[in-house]
N, C-alpha and C positions, 0 to 999 in steps of 0.2 A: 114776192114776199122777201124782205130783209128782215135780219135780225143779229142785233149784236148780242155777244156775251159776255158778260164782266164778271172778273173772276180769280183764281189761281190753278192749281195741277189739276185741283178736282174737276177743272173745267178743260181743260187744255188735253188731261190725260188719255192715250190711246186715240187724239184727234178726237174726241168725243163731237163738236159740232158738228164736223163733215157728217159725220155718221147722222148725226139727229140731221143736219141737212138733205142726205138721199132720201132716208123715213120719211120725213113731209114730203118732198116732191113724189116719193112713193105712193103716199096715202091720199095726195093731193091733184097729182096730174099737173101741176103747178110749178114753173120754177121758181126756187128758192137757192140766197141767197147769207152767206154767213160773214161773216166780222167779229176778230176777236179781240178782248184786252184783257190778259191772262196770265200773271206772274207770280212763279211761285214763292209759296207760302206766307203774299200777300193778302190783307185785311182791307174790306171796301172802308175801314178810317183810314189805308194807305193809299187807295186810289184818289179818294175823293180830298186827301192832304197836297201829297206825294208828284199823284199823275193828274191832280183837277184839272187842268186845262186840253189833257187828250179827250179823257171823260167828257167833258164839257164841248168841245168840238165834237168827235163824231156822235153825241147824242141829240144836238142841240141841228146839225148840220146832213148827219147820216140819212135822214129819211126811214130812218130803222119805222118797220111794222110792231117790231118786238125787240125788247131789252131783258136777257135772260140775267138775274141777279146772284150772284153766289157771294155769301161770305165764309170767315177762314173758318175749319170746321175742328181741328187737332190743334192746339185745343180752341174751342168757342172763345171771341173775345168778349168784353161785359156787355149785356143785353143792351144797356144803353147806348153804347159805341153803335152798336148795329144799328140799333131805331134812329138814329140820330145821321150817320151817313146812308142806310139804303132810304132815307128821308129824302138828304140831298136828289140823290139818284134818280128818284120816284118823279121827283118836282121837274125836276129838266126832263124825263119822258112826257109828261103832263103838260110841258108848253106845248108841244109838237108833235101831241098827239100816238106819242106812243106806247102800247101796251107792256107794262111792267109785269112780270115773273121772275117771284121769287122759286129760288132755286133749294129745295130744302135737302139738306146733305144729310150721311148715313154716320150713326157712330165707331169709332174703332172697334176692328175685331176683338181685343181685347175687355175694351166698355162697352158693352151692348147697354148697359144701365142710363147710357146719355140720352140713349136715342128718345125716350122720353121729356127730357128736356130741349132738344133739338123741335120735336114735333110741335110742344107747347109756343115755342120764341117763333119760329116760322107760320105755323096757325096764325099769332097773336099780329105780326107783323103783316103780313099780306091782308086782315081782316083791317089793322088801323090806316093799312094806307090804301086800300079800295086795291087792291093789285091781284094778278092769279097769283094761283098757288102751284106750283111744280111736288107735289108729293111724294117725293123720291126716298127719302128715309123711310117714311112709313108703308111702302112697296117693297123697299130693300130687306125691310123687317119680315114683310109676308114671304117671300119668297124664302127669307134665311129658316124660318121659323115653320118650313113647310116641307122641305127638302133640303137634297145634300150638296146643293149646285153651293158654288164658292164664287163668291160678285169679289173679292177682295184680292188687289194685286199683295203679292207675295211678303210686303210690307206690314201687310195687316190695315192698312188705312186706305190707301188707294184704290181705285176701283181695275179689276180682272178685266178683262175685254166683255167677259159676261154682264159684268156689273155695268158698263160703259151701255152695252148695248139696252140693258133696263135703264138705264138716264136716259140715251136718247129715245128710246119708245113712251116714258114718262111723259118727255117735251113736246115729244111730236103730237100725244094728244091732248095735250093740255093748251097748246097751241093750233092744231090744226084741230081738234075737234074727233080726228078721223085715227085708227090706227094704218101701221104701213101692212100689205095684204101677205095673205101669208106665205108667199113663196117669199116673203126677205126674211134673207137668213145668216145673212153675212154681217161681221164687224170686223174690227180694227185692234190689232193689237203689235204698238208700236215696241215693244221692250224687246229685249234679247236678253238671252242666261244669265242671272245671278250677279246684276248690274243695272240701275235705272238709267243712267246715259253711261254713252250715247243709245240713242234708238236707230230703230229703222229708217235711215232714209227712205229707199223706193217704196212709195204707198203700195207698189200692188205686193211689197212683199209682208206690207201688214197686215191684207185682208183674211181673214179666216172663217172658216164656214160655220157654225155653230150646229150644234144635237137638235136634233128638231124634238123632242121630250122639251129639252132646255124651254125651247124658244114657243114652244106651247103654255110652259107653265107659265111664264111671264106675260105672256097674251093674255091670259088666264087671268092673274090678279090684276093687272093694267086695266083688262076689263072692267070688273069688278069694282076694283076700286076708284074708278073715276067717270 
């Protein structure tokens, strides 16, 4: 299995793929394989402007299985901008056979009030362009709204390693079908004190073991909810 994902921090952050990559070959038995185009606090009208011809090459060329879609989330750009380039995006999966996921993002700690309309634009979009749907805000929500666990990097907008680890379990079965078993318990948390870069070099000194309460509740609504 390949899969690229197109994107900015909210995809990139704490390696969130690798992670959603062990989960599938976890839940899967399967290798799996990840590719990324990931710049922050870029908008898929800056990809599909900006970078269209990388876009266009490894989509068209990649043999991706799967194209994980994220657009910019703090703030949202106009609903139209989005339907109009994850269009583009959509369409070059669609020659070549590959399955589009959209990636629906969580609101700032501060606005939870968005997340409502976050939910609405990403429903409305993956139903007009036949695509799955990654429901990842509206899981981020069950979880916030359930317990005292804290998915948000220190920022208030980015995602915690906890938060990282509910995207990649989202993906893994929105994509695989299957979740990862429950002895996986480990994520990725690339950041050091009171500073976003630099990060962690050495990956194994990002890995970190997570609460198994934690990592039950999110199995939990992940369940549930999908």
């Amino acid at each position: 299995m390949k899969i690229l994902f197109i994107g900015n921090s909210h995809t990139y952050m704490n390696d969130m793929p690798e992670l959603a990559r062990r989960m599938i070959e976890d839940a899967t038995g399967e290798a799996c394989e990840v590719y990324m185009l990931a710049y922050s606090g870029r908008s898929l009208r800056w990809h599909m402007e900006e970078e269209y011809f990388s876009e266009r090459f490894n989509i068209l060329h990649g043999k991706y299985d799967y194209c994980v879609i994220q657009e910019q989330a703090h703030p949202m750009p106009a609903e139209e901008d989005t339907i109009k380039y994850a269009t583009k995006i959509v369409e070059l999966c669609k020659q070549v056979g590959t399955v589009p996921v959209i990636f629906e993002t969580w609101a700032e700690k501060a606005k939870p009030e968005n997340q409502i309309e976050m939910n609405r634009r990403y429903r409305s979009l993956a139903t007009k362009l036949d695509a799955r749907l990654a429901p990842i805000g509206e899981l981020w929500s069950e979880v916030l709204n359930s317990s005292d666990v804290d998915l948000y990097f220190r920022d208030g907008a980015h995602a915690s390693a906890i938060g990282d680890f509910l995207i990649a379990f989202v993906l893994t079965k929105v994509i695989a079908g299957k979740l990862p078993k429950e002895s996986f318990k480990t994520a990725f948390d690339f950041t050091v004190a009171e500073q976003f870069q630099p990060v962690k070099e050495n990956v194994q000194d990002e890995v970190v073991e997570l609460d198994a309460a934690v990592i039950s509740l999110i199995r939990e609504k992940v369940g549930k909810g999908l």
